[in-house]
C-alpha positions as a Markdown table, in Angstrom:
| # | Residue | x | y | z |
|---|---|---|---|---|
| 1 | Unk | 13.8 | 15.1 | -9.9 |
| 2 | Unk | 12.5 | 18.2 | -7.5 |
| 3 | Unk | 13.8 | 21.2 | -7.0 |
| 4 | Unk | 14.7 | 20.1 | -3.3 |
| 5 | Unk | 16.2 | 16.7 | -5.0 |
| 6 | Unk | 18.0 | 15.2 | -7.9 |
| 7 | Unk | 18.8 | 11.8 | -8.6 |
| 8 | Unk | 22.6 | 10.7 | -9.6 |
| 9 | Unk | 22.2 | 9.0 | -12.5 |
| 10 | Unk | 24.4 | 6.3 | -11.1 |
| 11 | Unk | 21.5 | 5.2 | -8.5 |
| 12 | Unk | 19.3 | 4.7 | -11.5 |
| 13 | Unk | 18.7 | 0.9 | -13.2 |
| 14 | Unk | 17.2 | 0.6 | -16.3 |
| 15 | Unk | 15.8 | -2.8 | -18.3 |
| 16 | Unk | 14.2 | -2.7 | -21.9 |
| 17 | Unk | 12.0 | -5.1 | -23.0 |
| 18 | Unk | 9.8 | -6.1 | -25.9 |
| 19 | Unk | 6.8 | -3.8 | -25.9 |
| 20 | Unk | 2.7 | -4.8 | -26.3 |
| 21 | Unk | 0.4 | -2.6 | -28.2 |
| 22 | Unk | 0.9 | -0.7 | -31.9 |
| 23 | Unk | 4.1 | -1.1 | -33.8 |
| 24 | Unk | 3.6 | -3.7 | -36.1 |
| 25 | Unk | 6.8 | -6.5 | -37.1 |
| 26 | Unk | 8.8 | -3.6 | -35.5 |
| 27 | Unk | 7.0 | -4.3 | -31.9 |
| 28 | Unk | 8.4 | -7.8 | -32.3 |
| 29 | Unk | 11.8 | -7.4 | -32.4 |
| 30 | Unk | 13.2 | -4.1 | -30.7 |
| 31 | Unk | 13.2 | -3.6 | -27.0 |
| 32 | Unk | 11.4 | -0.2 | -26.5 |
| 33 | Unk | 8.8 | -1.0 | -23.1 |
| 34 | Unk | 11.1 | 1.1 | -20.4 |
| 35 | Unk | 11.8 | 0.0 | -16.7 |
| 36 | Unk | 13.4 | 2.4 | -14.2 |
| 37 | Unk | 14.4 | 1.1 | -11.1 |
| 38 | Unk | 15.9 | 3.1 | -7.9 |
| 39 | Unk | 16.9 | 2.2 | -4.3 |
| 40 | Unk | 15.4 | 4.2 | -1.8 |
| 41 | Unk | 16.4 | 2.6 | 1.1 |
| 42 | Unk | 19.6 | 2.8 | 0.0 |
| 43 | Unk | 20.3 | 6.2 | -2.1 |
| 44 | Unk | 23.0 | 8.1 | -1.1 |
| 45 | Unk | 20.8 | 11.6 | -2.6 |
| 46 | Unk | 18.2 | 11.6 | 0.1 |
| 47 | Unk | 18.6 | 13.0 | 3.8 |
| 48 | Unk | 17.1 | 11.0 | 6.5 |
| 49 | Unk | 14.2 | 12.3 | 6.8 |
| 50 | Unk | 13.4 | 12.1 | 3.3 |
| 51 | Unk | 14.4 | 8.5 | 3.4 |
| 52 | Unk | 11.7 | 8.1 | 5.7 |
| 53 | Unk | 9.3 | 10.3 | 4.0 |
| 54 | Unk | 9.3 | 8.1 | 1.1 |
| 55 | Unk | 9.8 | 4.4 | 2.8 |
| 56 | Unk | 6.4 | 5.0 | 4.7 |
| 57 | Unk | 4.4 | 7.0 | 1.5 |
| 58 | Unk | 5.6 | 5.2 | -1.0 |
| 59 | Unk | 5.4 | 1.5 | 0.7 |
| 60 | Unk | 3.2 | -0.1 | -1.4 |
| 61 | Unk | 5.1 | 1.0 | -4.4 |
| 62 | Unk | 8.4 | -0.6 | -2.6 |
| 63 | Unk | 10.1 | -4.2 | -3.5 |
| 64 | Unk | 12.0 | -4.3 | -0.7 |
| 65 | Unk | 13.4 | -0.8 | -0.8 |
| 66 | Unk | 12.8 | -0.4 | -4.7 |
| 67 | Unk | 10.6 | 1.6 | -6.7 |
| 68 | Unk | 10.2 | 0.5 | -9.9 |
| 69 | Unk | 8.4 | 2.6 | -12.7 |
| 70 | Unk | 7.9 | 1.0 | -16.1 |
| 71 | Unk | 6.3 | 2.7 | -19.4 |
| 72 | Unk | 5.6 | 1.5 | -22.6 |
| 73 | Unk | 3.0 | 3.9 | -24.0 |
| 74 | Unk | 6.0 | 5.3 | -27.1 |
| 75 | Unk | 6.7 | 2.8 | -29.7 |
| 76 | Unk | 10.3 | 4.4 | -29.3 |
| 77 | Unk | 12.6 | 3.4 | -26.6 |
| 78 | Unk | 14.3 | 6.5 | -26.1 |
| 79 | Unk | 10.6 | 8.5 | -25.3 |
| 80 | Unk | 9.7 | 5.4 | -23.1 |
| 81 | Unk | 12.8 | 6.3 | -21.0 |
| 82 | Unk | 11.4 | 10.2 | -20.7 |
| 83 | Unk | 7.9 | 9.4 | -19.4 |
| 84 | Unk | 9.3 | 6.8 | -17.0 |
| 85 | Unk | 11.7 | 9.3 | -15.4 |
| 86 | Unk | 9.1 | 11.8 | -15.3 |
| 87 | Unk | 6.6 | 8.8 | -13.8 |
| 88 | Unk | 9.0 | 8.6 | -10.8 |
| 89 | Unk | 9.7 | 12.2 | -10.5 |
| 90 | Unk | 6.5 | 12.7 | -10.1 |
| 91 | Unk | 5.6 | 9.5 | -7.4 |
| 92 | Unk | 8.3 | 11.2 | -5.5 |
| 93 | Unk | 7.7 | 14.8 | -5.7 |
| 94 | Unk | 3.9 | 13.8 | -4.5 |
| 95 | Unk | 5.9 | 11.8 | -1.9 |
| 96 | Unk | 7.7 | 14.2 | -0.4 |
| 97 | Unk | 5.1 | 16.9 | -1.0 |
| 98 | Unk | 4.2 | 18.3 | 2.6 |
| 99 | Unk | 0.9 | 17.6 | 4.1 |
| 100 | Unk | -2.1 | 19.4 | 3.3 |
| 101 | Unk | -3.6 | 21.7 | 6.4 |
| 102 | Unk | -6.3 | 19.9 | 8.3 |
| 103 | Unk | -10.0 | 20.8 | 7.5 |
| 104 | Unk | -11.5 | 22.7 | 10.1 |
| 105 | Unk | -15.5 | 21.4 | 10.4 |
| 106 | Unk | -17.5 | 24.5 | 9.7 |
| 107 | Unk | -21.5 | 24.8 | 9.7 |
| 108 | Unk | -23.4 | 25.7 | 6.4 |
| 109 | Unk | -24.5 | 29.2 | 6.6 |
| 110 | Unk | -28.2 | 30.0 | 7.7 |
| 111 | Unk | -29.1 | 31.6 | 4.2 |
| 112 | Unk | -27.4 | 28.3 | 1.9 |
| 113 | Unk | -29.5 | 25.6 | 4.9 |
| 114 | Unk | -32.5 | 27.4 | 3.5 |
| 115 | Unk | -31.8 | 27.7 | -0.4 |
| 116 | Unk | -31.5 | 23.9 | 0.1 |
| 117 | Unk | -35.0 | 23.7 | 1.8 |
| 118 | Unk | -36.3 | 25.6 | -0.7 |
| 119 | Unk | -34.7 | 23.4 | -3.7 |
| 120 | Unk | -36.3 | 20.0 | -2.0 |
| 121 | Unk | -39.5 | 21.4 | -1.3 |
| 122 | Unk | -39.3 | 22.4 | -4.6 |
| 123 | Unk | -38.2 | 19.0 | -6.1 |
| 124 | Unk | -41.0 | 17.5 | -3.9 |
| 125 | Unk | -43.8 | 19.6 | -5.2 |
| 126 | Unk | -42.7 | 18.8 | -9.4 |
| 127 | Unk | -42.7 | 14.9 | -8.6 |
| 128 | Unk | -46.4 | 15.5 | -6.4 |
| 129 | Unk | -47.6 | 17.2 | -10.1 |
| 130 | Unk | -46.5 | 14.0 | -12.0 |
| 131 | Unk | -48.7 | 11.4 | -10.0 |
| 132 | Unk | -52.5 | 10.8 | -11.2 |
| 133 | Unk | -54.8 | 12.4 | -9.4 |
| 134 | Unk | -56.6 | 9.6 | -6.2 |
| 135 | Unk | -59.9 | 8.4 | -7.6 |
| 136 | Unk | -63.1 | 9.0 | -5.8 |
């Protein structure tokens, strides 16, 4: 799945089932819409940490301790089955992707406060032109 994680296939659960969308009389009677299900809570791939990682990031996602990715954007099965494992590789990946460094509050520089002056006043003035002049 990452290059800090991979998967046993064992841990995996798959389901097919009968796709929407374009495929004509063929949509109607093969199985080709893709679900991928894994336990998180209780895979044996993931270190403790990790565990935890993904429990609290990716609990909305979670049915009690399952992720579960479906795709059925493919008419074929088989490519269904690729973007579905790439779909949770990359919900985990993001999961257990570190934090981003907080954003230090800086103040605009003295030079950009007064180009943006300069653009208002200069806004102002163009919409000032476009009104009739007051009658006298």
């Amino acid at each position: 799945m990452t290059p800090a994680l991979t998967i046993p296939a064992s841990e995996l659960g798959w389901r097919f089932s009968r796709s929407s969308g374009p495929g004509g009389q063929h949509v109607n009677t093969s199985d080709s819409r893709a679900e991928l299900s894994w336990d998180v809570a209780g895979s044996v791939a993931l270190s403790d940490r990790q565990r935890t990682m993904l429990l609290t990031r990716l609990g909305p996602h979670l049915v009690s301790g399952v992720i579960t990715v479906t795709a059925s954007e493919r008419r074929s099965q088989l490519r269904n089955r690729e973007i579905a494992l790439a779909k949770l590789a990359d919900q985990v990946a993001e999961a257990l992707a570190p934090e981003p460094a907080a954003r230090r509050a800086t103040r605009p520089t003295r030079g950009s406060v007064r180009r943006r002056l300069a653009a208002k006043e200069q806004r102002s003035a163009t919409k000032r032109q476009r009104k009739r002049p007051a009658a006298e």
